[in-house]
C-alpha positions in Angstrom: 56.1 77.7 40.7 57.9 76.7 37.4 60.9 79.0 37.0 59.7 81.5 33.8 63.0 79.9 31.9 61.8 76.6 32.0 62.4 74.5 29.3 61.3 76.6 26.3 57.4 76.8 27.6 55.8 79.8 26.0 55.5 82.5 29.2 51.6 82.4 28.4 51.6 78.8 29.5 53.9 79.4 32.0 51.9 82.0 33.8 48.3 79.8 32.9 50.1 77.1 34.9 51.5 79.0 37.8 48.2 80.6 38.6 46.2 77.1 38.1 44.6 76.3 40.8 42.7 72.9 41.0 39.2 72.8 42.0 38.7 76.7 42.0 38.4 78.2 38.7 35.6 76.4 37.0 35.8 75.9 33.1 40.2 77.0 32.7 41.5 75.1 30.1 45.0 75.1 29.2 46.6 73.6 26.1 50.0 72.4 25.4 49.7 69.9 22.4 49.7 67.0 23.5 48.5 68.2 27.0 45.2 69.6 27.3 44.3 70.5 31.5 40.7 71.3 32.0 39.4 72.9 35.5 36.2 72.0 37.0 35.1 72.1 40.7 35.0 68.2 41.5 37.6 67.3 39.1 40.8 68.5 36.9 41.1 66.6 33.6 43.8 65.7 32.1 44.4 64.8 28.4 47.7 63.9 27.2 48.1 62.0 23.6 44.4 61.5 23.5 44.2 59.3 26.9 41.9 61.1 29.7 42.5 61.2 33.3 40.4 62.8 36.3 41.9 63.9 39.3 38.4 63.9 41.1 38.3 67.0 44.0 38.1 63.3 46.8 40.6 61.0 48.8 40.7 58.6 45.7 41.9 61.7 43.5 44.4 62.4 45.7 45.9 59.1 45.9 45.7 59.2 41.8 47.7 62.4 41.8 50.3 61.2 44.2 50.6 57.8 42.3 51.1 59.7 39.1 53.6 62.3 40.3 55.8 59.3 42.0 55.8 56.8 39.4 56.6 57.2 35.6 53.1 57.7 33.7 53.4 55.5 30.3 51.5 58.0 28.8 54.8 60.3 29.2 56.7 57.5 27.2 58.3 59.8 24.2 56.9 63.5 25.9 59.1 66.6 25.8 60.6 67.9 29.0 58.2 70.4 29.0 55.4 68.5 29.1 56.9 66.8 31.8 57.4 69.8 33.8 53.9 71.2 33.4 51.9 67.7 34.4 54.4 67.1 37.2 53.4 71.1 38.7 49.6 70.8 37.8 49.8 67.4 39.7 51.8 68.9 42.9 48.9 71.5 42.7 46.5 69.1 42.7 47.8 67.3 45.6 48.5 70.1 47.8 44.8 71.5 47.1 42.9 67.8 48.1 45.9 67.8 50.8 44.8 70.6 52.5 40.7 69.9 51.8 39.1 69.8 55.7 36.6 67.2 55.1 38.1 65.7 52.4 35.3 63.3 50.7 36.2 59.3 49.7 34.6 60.1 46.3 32.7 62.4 44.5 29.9 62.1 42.2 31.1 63.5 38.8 28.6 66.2 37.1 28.3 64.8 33.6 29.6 67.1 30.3 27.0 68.2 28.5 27.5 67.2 25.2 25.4 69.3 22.2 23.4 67.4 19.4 25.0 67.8 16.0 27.5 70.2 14.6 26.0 73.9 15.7 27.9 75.3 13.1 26.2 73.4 9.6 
C-alpha cells in the first residue's frame, strides 16, 4: 500500500492504485500523465511516455514484472518520484498476483483490442 502522503499523488490516484488488483477487474484504467495502467484479465498494460508494456497474467509476465521492478527501466529515465512510486507498487501487485496463480501458465494467448473503424464522433 502506498502511504496516502506519498509524494504529492492526488488521493484519487492513490486509492485507484491501492485497490488495483492485476488480472481481476477487467477494463480499470488509471492515468497519471505520463503513466497510463490498463486492467484486463490476461494482461495489465502499461504505458509510460508513449512506450507499451504487457505484463501478460503467465510465467513469462511474471519474470517481466520482476525484471522491471529490480532493474532501472530506461523508460523511467527523467520520471517524477511519483511515477516511480506508482509503477514500482502496480508491479509488486502484479508479481504477487502471478506469484500466487496455482497453475500458473508459460504464456497466454492475448485477446486482441478491438479497434473501431473511423472517428464515431464526425
Amino acid at each position: 500500500m502506498i502511504d496516502q502522503k506519498s509524494n504529492g499523488i492526488p488521493n484519487t490516484i492513490l486509492d485507484a492504485i491501492n485497490q488495483f488488483a492485476p488480472y481481476k477487474d477487467d477494463g480499470v484504467s488509471i492515468s497519471l500523465p505520463p503513466l497510463t495502467i490498463e486492467n484486463a484479465s490476461d494482461r495489465v498494460s502499461i504505458t509510460l511516455n508513449g512506450e507499451n508494456l504487457d505484463i501478460t497474467c503467465d510465467r513469462e509476465g511474471l519474470t517481466r514484472a520482476k525484471n522491471l521492478a529490480s532493474n532501472d527501466c530506461p523508460a523511467l529515465s527523467g520520471c517524477p518520484t511519483q511515477i516511480r512510486v506508482c509503477l514500482n507498487h502496480i508491479l509488486q501487485s502484479c508479481i504477487h498476483s502471478l506469484e500466487n496463480t496455482p497453475d500458473l501458465p508459460q504464456k497466454v494467448s492475448i485477446r486482441p483490442t478491438i479497434e473501431l473503424p473511423g472517428d464515431p464522433f464526425s
